[in-house]
C-alpha positions in Angstrom: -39.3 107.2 60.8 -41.6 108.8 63.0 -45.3 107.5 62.9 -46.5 111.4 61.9 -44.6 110.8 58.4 -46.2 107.8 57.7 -49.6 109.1 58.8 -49.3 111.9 56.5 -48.9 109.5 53.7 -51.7 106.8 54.6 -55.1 108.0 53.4 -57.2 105.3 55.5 -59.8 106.4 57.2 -59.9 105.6 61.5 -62.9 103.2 61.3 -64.3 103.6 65.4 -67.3 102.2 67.3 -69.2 102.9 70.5 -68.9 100.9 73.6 -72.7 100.1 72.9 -71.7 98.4 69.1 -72.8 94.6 69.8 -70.2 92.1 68.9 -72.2 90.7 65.9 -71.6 94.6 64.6 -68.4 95.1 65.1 -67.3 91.9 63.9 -68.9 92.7 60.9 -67.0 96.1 60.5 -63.6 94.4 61.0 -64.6 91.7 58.0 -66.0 94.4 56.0 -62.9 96.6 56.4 -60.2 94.1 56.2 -59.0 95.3 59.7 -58.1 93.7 62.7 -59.2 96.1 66.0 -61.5 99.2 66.7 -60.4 102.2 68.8 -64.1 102.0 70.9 -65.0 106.5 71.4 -67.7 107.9 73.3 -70.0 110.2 72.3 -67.7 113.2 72.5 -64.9 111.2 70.0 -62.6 110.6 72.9 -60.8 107.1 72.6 -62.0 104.7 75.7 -61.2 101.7 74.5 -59.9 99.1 71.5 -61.6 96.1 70.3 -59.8 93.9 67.8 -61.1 90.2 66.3 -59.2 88.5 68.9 -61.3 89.9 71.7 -64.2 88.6 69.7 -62.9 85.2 68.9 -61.9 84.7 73.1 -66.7 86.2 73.9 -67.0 83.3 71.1 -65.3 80.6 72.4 -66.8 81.6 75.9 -70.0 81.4 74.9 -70.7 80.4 71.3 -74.7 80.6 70.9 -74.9 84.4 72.6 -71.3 86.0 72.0 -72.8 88.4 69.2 -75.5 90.1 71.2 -72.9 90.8 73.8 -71.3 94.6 73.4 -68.0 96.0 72.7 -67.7 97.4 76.0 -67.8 93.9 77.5 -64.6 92.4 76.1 -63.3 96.3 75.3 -59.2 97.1 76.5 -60.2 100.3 78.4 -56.7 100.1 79.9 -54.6 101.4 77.2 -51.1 101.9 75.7 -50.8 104.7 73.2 -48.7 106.3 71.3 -48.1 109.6 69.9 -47.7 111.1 66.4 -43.9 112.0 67.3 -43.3 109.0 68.2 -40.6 106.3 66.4 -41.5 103.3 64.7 -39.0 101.5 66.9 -40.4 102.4 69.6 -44.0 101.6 69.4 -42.4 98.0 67.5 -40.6 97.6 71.1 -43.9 98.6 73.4 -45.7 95.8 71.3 -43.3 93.5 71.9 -42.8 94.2 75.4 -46.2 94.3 76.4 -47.1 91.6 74.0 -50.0 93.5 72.4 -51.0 93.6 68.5 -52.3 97.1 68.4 -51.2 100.8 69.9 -53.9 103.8 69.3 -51.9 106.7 68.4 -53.3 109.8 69.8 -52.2 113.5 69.9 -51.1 115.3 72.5 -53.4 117.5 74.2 
């Protein structure tokens, strides 16, 4: 199955922030949302980043009193693997695996 068929039946809305959202903020999205990472836009929608809870949970152990006035873009990934809407469900399974990752953006082809 190809990751545009399932798209086309998933209704969810892409929940993003800025690189400016402070932890506290975005943690609060994720818990609010029952979801586990971000894709981080700038101010013209473009993705720059992801954020998920385990980037959080790495600012929080390193500094417990202050991670949540900290901001996304500090513990952002800005160096990203995507995927693409025509892309196979195998496929994306085997670049998380391979890379070790729990999350892959998929974005269109421009």
């Amino acid at each position: 199955m190809q990751v545009k068929e399932f798209l086309a039946t998933n209704t969810r809305k892409v929940i993003t922030v800025s690189p400016n959202t402070t932890l506290h903020d975005a943690m609060a999205i994720l818990l609010d949302n029952a979801i586990s990472c971000l894709p981080v836009v700038n101010s013209y929608d473009t993705l720059i980043g992801i954020v998920s809870d385990k980037d959080i949970f790495k600012a929080a152990y390193k500094d417990p009193k202050n991670f949540t006035a900290s901001f996304v873009k500090e513990v952002m990934t800005s160096n990203l693997i995507v995927g693409i809407l025509e892309d196979d469900f195998e496929y994306i399974g085997a670049l998380m695996t391979n890379n070790r990752i729990r999350h892959i953006p998929i974005v269109e082809e421009a």
